[in-house]
C-alpha positions in Angstrom: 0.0 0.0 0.0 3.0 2.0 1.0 4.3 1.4 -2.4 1.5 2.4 -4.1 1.0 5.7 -2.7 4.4 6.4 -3.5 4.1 5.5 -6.6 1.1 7.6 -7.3 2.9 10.4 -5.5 5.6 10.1 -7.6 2.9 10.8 -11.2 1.6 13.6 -9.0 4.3 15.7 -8.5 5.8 15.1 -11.9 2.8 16.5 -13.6 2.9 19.6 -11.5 6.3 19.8 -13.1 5.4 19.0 -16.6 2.6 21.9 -16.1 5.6 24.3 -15.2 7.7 22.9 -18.4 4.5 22.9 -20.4 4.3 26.4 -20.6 5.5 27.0 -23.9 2.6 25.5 -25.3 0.1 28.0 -24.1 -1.7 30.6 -26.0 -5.0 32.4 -25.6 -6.1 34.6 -28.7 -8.8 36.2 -26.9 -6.3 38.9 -25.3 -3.8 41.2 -26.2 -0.4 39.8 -27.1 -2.0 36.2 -26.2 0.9 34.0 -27.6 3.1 35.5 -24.7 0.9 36.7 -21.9 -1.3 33.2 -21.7 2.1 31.9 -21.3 2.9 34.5 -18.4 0.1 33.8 -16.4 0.4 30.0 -16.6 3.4 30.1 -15.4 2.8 32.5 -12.7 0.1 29.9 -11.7 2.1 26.9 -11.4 5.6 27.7 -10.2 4.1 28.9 -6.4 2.5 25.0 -6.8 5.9 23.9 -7.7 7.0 25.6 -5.4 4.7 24.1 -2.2 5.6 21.3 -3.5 9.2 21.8 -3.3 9.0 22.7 0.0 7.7 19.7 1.3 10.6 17.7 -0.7 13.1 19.2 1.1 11.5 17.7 4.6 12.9 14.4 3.2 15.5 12.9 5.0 17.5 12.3 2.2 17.3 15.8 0.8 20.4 18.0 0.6 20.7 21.5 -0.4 23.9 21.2 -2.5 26.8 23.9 -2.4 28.4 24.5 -5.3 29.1 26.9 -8.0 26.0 27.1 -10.0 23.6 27.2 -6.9 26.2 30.4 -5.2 26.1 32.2 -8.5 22.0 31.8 -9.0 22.2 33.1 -5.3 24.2 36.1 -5.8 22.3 37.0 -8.9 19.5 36.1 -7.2 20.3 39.1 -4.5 21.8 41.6 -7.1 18.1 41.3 -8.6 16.3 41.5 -5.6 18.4 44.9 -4.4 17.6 46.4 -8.5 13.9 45.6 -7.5 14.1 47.5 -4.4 16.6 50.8 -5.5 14.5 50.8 -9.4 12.5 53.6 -9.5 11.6 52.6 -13.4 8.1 50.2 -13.1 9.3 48.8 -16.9 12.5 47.5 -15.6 10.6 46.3 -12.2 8.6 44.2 -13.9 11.6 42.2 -16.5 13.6 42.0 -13.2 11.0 40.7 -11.6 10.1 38.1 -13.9 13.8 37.4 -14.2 13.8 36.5 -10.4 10.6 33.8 -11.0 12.7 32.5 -14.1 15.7 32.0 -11.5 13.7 30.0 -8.5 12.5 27.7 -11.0 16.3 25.9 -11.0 16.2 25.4 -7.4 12.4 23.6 -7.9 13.9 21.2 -10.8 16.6 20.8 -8.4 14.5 19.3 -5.9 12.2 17.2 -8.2 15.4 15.4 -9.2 16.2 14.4 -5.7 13.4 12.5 -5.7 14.7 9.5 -7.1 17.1 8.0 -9.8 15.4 8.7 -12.7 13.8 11.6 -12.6 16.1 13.7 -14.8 15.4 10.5 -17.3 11.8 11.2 -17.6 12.2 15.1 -18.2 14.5 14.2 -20.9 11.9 12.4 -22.3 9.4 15.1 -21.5 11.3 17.6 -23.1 11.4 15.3 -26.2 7.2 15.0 -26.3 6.8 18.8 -25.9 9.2 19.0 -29.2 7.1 16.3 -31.0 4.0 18.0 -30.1 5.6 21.2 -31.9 7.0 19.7 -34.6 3.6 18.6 -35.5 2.1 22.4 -34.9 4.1 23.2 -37.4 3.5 20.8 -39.7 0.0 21.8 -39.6 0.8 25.3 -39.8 2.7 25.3 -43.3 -0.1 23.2 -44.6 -2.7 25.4 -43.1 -4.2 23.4 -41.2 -3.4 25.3 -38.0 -3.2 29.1 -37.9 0.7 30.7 -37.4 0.9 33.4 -34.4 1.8 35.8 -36.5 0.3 36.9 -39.6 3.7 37.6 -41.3 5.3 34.2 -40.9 3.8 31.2 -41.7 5.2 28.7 -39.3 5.8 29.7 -36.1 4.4 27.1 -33.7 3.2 28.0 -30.3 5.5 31.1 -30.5 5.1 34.2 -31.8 8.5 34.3 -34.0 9.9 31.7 -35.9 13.2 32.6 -34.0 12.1 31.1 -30.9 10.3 27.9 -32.0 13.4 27.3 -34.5 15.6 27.6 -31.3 13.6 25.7 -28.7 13.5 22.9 -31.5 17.1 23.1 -32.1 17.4 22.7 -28.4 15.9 19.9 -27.7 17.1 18.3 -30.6 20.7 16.5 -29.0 18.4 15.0 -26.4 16.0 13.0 -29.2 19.2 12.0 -31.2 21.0 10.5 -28.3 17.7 8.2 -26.9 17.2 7.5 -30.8 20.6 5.9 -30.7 20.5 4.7 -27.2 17.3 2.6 -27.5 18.5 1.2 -30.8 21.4 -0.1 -29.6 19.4 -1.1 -26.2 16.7 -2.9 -28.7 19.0 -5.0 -30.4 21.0 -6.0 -27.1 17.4 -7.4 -25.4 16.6 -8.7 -29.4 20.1 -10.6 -28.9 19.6 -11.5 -25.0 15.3 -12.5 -25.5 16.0 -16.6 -24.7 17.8 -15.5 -21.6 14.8 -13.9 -20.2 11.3 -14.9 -19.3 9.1 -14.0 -22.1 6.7 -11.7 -20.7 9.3 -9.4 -19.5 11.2 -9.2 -22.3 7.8 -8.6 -24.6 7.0 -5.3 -21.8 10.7 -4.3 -22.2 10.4 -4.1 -25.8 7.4 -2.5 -26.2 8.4 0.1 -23.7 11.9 0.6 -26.0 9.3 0.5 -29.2 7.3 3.5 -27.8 10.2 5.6 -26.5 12.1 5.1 -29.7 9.1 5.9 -31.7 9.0 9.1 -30.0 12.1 9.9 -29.6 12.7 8.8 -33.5 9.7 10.9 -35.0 10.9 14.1 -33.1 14.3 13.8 -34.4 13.5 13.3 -38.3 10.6 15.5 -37.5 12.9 18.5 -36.2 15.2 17.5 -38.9 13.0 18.2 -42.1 11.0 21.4 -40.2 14.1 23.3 -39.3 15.5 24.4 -42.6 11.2 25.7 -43.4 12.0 28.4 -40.0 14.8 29.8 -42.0 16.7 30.6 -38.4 20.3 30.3 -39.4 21.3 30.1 -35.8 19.4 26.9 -34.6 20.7 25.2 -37.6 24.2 26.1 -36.7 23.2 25.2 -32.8 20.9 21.8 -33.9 24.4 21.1 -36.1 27.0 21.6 -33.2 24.8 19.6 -30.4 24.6 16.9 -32.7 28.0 16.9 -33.2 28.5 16.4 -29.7 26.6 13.7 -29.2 27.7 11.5 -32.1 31.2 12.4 -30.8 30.5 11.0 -27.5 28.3 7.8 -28.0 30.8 6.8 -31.5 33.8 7.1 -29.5 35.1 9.9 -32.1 38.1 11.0 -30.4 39.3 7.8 -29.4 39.1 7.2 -33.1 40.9 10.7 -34.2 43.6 9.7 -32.2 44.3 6.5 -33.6 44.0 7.9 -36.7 46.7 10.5 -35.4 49.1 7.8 -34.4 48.9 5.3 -37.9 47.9 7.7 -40.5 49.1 11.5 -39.3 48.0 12.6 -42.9 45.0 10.7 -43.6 44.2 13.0 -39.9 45.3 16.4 -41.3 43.5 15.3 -44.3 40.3 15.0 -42.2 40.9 17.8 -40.4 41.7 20.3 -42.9 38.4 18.7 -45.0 36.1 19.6 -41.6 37.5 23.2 -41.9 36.8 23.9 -45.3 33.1 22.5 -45.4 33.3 24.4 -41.9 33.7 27.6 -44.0 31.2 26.7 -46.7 28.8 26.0 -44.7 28.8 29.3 -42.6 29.5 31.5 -45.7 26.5 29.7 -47.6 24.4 30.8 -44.1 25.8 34.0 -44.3 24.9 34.8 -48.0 21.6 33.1 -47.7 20.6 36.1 -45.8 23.1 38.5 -46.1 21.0 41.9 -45.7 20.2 40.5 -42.1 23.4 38.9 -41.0 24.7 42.6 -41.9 21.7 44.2 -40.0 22.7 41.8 -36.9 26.4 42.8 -37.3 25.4 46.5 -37.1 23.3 45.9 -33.8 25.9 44.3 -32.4 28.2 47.9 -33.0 25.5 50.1 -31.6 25.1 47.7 -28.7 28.9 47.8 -27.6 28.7 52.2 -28.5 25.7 51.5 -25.5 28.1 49.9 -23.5 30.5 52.6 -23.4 28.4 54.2 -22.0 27.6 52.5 -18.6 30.5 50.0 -18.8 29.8 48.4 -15.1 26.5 48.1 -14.4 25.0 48.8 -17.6 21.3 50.4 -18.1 19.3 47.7 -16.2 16.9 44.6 -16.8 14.5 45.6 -19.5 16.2 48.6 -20.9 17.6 47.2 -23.8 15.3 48.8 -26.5 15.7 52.5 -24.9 19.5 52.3 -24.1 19.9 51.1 -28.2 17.1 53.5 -29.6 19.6 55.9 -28.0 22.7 54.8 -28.9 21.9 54.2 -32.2 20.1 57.7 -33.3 23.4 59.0 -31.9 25.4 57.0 -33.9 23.9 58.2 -37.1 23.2 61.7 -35.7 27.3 62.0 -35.7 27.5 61.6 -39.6 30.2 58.5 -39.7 27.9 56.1 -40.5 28.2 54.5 -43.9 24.7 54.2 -46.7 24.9 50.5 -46.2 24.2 51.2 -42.6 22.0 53.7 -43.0 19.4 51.4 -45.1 19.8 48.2 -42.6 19.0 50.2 -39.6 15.9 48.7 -37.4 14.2 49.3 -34.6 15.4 45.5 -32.6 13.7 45.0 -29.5 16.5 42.3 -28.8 20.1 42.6 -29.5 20.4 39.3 -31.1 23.2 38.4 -29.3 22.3 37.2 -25.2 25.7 37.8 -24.5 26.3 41.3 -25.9 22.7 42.4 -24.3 23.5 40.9 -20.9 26.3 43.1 -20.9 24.2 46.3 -22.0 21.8 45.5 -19.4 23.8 44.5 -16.9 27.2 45.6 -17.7 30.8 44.0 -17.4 29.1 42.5 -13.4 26.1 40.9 -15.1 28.1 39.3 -18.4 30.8 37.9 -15.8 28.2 37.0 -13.5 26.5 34.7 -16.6 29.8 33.5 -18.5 31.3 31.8 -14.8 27.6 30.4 -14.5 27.8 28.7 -18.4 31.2 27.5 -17.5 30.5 26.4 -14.4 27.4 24.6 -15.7 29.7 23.1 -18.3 32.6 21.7 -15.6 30.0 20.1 -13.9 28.2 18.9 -16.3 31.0 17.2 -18.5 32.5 15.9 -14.4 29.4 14.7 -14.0 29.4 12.0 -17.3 31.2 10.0 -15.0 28.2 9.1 -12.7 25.7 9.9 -14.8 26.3 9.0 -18.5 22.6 10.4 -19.8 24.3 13.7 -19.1 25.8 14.4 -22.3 22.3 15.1 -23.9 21.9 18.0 -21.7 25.4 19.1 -21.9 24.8 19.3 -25.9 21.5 20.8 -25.5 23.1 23.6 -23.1 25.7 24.2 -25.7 23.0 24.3 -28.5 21.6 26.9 -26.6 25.0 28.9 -26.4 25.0 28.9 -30.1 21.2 30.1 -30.3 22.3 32.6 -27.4 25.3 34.1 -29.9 22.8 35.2 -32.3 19.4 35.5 -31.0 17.7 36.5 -28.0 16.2 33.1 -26.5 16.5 34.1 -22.4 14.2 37.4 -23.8 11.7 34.3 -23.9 10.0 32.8 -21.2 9.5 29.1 -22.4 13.2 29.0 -23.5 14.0 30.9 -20.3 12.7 28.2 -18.5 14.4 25.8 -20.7 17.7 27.3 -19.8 16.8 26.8 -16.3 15.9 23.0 -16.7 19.1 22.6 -18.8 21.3 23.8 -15.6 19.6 21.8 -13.4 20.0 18.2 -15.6 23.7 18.8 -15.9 23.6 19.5 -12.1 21.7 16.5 -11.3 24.6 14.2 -10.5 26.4 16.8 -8.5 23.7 17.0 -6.2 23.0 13.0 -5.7 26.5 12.6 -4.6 26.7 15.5 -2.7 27.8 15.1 0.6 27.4 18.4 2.4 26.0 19.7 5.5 22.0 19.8 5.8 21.4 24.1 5.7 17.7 23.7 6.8 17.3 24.3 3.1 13.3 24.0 3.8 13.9 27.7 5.5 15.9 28.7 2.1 13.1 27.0 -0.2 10.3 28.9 2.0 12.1 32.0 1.3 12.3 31.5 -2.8 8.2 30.4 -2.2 7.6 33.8 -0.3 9.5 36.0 -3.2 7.3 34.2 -6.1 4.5 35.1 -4.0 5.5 38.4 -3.2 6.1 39.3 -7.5 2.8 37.0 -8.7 0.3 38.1 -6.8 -0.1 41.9 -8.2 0.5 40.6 -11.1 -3.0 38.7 -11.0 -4.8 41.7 -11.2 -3.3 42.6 -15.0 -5.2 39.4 -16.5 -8.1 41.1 -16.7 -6.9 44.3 -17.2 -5.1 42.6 -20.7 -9.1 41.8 -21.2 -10.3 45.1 -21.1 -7.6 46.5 -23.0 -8.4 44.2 -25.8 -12.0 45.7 -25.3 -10.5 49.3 -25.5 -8.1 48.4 -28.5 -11.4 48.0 -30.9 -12.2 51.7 -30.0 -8.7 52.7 -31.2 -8.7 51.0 -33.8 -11.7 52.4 -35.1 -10.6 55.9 -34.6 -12.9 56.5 -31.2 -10.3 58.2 -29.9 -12.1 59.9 -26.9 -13.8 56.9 -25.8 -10.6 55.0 -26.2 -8.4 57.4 -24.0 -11.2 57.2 -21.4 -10.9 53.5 -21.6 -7.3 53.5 -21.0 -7.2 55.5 -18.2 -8.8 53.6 -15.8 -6.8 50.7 -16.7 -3.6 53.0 -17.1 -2.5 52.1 -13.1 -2.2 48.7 -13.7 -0.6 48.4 -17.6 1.6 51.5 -17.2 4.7 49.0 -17.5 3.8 47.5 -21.4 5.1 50.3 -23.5 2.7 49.5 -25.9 -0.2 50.4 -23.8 1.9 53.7 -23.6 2.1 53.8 -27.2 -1.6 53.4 -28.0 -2.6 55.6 -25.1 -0.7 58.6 -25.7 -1.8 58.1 -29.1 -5.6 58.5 -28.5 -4.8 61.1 -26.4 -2.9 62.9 -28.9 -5.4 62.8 -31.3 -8.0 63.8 -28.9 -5.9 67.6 -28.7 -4.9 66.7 -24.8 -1.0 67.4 -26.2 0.4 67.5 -22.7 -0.7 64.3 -21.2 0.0 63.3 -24.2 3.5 63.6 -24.3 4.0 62.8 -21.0 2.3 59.2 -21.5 4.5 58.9 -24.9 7.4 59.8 -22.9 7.1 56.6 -20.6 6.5 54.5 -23.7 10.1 55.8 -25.4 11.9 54.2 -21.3 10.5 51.1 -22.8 10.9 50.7 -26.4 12.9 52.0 -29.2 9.8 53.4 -31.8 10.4 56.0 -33.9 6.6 57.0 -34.3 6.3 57.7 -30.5 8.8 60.9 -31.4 6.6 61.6 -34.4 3.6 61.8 -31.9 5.5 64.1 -29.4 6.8 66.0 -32.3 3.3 66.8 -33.7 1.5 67.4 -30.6 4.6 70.0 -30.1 3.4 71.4 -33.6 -0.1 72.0 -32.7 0.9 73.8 -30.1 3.3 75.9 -32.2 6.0 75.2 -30.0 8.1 74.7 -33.4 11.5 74.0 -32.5 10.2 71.1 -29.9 9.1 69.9 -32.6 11.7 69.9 -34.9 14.0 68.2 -32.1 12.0 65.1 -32.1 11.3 64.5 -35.8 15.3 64.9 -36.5 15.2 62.4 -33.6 12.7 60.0 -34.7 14.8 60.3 -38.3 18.1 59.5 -36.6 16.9 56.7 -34.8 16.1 54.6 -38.4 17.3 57.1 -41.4 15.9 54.6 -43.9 12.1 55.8 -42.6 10.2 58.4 -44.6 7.7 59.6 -42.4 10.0 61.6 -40.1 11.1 63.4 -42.9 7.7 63.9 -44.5 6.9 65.5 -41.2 9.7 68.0 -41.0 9.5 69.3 -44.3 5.9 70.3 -43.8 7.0 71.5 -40.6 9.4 73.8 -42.2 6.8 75.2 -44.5 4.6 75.5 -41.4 7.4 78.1 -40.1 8.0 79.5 -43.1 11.3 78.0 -44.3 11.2 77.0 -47.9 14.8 76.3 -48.4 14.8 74.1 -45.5 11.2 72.4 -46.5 12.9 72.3 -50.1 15.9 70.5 -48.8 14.1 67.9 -46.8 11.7 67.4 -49.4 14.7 66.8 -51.6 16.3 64.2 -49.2 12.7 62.2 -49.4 12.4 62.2 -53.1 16.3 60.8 -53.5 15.6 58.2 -51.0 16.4 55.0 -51.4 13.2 52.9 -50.0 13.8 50.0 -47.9 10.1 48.5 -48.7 8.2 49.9 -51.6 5.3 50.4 -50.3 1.9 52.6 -50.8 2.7 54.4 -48.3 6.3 55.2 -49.1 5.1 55.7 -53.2 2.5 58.4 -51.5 4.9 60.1 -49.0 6.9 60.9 -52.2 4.4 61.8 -54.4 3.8 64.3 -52.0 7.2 65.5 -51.1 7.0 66.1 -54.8 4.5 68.5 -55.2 5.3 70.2 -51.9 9.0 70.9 -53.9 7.1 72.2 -57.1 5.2 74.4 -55.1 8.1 75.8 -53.0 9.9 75.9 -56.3 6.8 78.2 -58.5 6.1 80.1 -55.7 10.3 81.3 -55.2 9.9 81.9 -58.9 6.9 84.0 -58.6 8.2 85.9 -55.9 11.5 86.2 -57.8 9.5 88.0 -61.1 7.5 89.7 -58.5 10.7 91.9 -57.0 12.3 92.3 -60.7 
């Protein structure tokens, strides 16, 4: 009986974890930015359950709280948070750091679960494997439209909103289905081989068990496989590649094999080696020029991101900040005049940096990026010491070092599911490390009470924004028809509780722009540009500085808004009308001049109209100077 409640215990408690891991297939499409915020609040529901349950693992006898490297530096960061939470007076950068913190507590809940017997990090593998083969055939569906994508402008996306993401959570996950694929094949034919030897009943179970698992484990793989190159994300190919290498390394024996080779044939090895370069360099060149207008838009972000750096070298501009900090450093950049044409058309608006490493260090300066590369390596020492006891290890040592490569050239810890991800990831290659540890009880129940009261603590004012993102979806019909006034009205009352989503801002100083309230106005537009980099919210505040002829205001923020992308029209369309407006024609000539000569990034109507225009606002500058000209003679 004992057994059997155990045993049912067991399937409880992993399902409260599975929930947790589950949460990047959530989505709700009846609220504003669903794909995200339904996974938000699913995961602010479960990891306080996780966490209870956490808790009462750690009253075990056999449970240890394990001191090593990975659990002191997720402590210290852990405390560096917390104290940015209390001294920030910036409610955007509260709320990332805060949800940072969450993302953090989750390791020391995995941690616990796989205390709780041999085989628990087994079956996550496995469960990371099913929620792969569950997307893989989401976005099957999706490309044959038999499943909407998340976003209208990609057609395969899966339970993200990006193919980024679900390209990299694939790619991720991708080592751990190729090393059971090969694992239960080899395991299958040793039981085929060994079937006389046991009785046959058991042998039947054991086989069908291998038969399901491989199945699984099998379709993800070749499933992953053929949907990969469809996402057109360079860098989980490149990440999906590496891991794989990794494993094939490690189960083949590879460099016990280069070795030999080494000793009996020394050129057949350089041969080898020199071959593996070259289709090394292929390979990443044919990436590269597959794409090359992005990979050079990714190489200028990374510039403007170390120009940020400079600027607050040791702490950096805080968690969340990103977007701002760039917007800034980047209309800089090109407001100094060194920047090349090339440069000038690439230039975005990135809400990410497309490089975790370069944006850590932006957000949290030279601390933060030293902070996070002693964590990877640490994770990595223990993970490869840990082989030794634990052979399954090696999966998620190449999945963590998949999700380096992702890291080097997207933003995957800007997302919560892979967030999470990277969390589980340190805790599998941590899982033998804290079986054999040997240290001290530190009444960790006391520490795990304390991580439960500080997800409490962040998740419960958060509960109150659910159905504030409700009404706002109710309130975004009335702006997007143009009912302005009852719009504004609509987002004031809700303006308390979403005054940290800089697109709220956005749409709110909007409508109350457009409603003549310029002030408020600019003040609400002014919060969204501490949040995001947009160069329309400087059009707004430059136009409501123009109604109320406050001229050179006004002029500030539309050379702004141009500065921060020069490629864009509009800011430029708005200055030379401005410059009519004060009665400067050689200056409204000039920047109608700079519009017409343009080149345009995307030909669109509304580029082929802001032209047109510019054109005849030229002609008419241009007749009227000549009128005025025959006029004086």
């Amino acid at each position: 009986m004992i057994k059997v409640i155990h045993k049912w215990s067991t399937y409880a408690i992993f399902m409260i974890f599975f929930l947790l891991t589950a949460t990047v297939l959530i989505i709700d499409t009846k609220i504003i930015h669903g794909v995200s915020v339904a996974k938000q609040f699913w995961f602010f529901t479960f990891l306080p359950v996780t966490g209870i349950i956490a808790c009462m693992l750690t009253l075990r006898k056999s449970f240890y709280f394990a001191w090593n490297h990975i659990t002191n530096l997720n402590m210290i960061v852990m405390t560096v948070v917390i104290t940015g939470i209390y001294l920030s007076t910036n409610t955007h950068e509260v709320m990332k750091t805060g949800t940072l913190l969450l993302v953090i507590t989750s390791y020391f809940y995995f941690l616990a679960f796989f205390q709780l017997n041999k085989t628990t990090d087994i079956t996550f593998h496995f469960t990371l494997i099913a929620l792969a083969f569950i997307e893989v055939i989401w976005g099957y569906c999706q490309l044959y439209a038999y499943l909407p994508s998340q976003n209208s402008r990609f057609g395969l996306t899966g339970s993200f909103d990006n193919p980024g993401p679900y390209a990299a959570f694939l790619a991720i996950i991708m080592p751990f289905s190729l090393y059971w694929t090969i694992q239960l094949i080899q395991k299958l034919r040793a039981i085929v081989r060994q079937k006389g030897r046991k009785g046959k009943t058991e042998a039947d179970n054991e086989i069908a068990t291998i038969v399901l698992l491989l199945f699984l484990s099998g379709s993800t793989l070749i499933g992953t496989i053929t949907i990969l190159p469809a996402t057109m994300a360079r860098s989980a190919w490149l990440a999906g590649m590496a891991s794989s290498c990794i494993v094939l390394f490690y189960l083949f024996k590879i460099k016990e094999k280069l070795q030999k080779l080494h000793k009996q044939h020394p050129k057949g090895y350089l041969i080898v080696f020199i071959s593996f370069i070259l289709m090394l360099s292929i390979a990443c060149y044919g990436i590269y020029r597959l794409k090359k207008d992005s990979a050079d838009g990714r190489l200028l972000v990374w510039k403007i991101s170390l120009s940020s750096l400079k600027e607050h070298p040791l702490t950096g501009v805080g968690i969340g900040n990103f977007p701002a900090a760039y917007g800034e450093a980047q209309a800089n950049y090109f407001m100094q005049g060194n920047s090349s044409p090339r440069e000038k058309w690439l230039a975005d608006i990135p809400e990410y940096g497309f490089n975790e490493f370069l944006q850590i260090a932006v957000e949290g300066g030279i601390i933060g990026i030293v902070l996070f590369l002693i964590l990877l390596c640490s994770t990595l020492w223990y993970g490869l010491r840990n082989i030794r006891h634990n052979p399954h290890t090696v999966a998620p040592i190449a999945a963590f070092t998949a999700f380096g490569f992702v890291s080097f050239f997207s933003y995957p810890l800007s997302t919560l599911a892979l967030a999470i991800l990277f969390t589980l990831l340190l805790a599998l290659c941590n899982t033998s490390q804290v079986q054999v540890s040997s240290r001290g009880k530190l009444h960790p129940v006391f520490i795990y009470l304390l991580f439960l009261g500080v997800n409490i603590g962040i998740i419960y004012p958060k509960y109150q924004t659910r159905q504030a993102y409700a009404q706002w979806a109710q309130a975004q019909k009335y702006y997007d028809m143009k009912i302005f006034a009852t719009a504004a009205e609509s987002y004031e009352a809700l303006y308390p509780i979403l005054k940290v989503y800089p697109d709220f801002l956005f749409e709110y100083g909007d409508a109350l722009s457009k409603t003549g309230h310029w002030d408020k106005g600019n003040r609400i537009l002014s919060e969204a540009a501490r949040g995001m980099a947009d160069p329309m919210i400087y059009n707004l505040i430059g136009k409501n500085y123009q109604a109320k002829k406050q001229f050179h205001r006004a002029e500030y923020y539309f050379l702004k808004a141009h500065y921060l992308v020069p490629n864009r029209l509009y800011p430029l369309f708005l200055l030379a009308h401005l410059y009519q407006e004060m009665e400067l024609p050689e200056k409204a000539f000039q920047t109608a001049q700079q519009v017409i000569n343009a080149d345009v990034k995307i030909n669109s109507t509304a580029t082929k109209e802001i032209k047109f225009k510019m054109k005849q606002l030229a002609k008419n500058i241009q007749e009227s100077s000549f009128l005025t000209g025959v006029s004086h003679q």
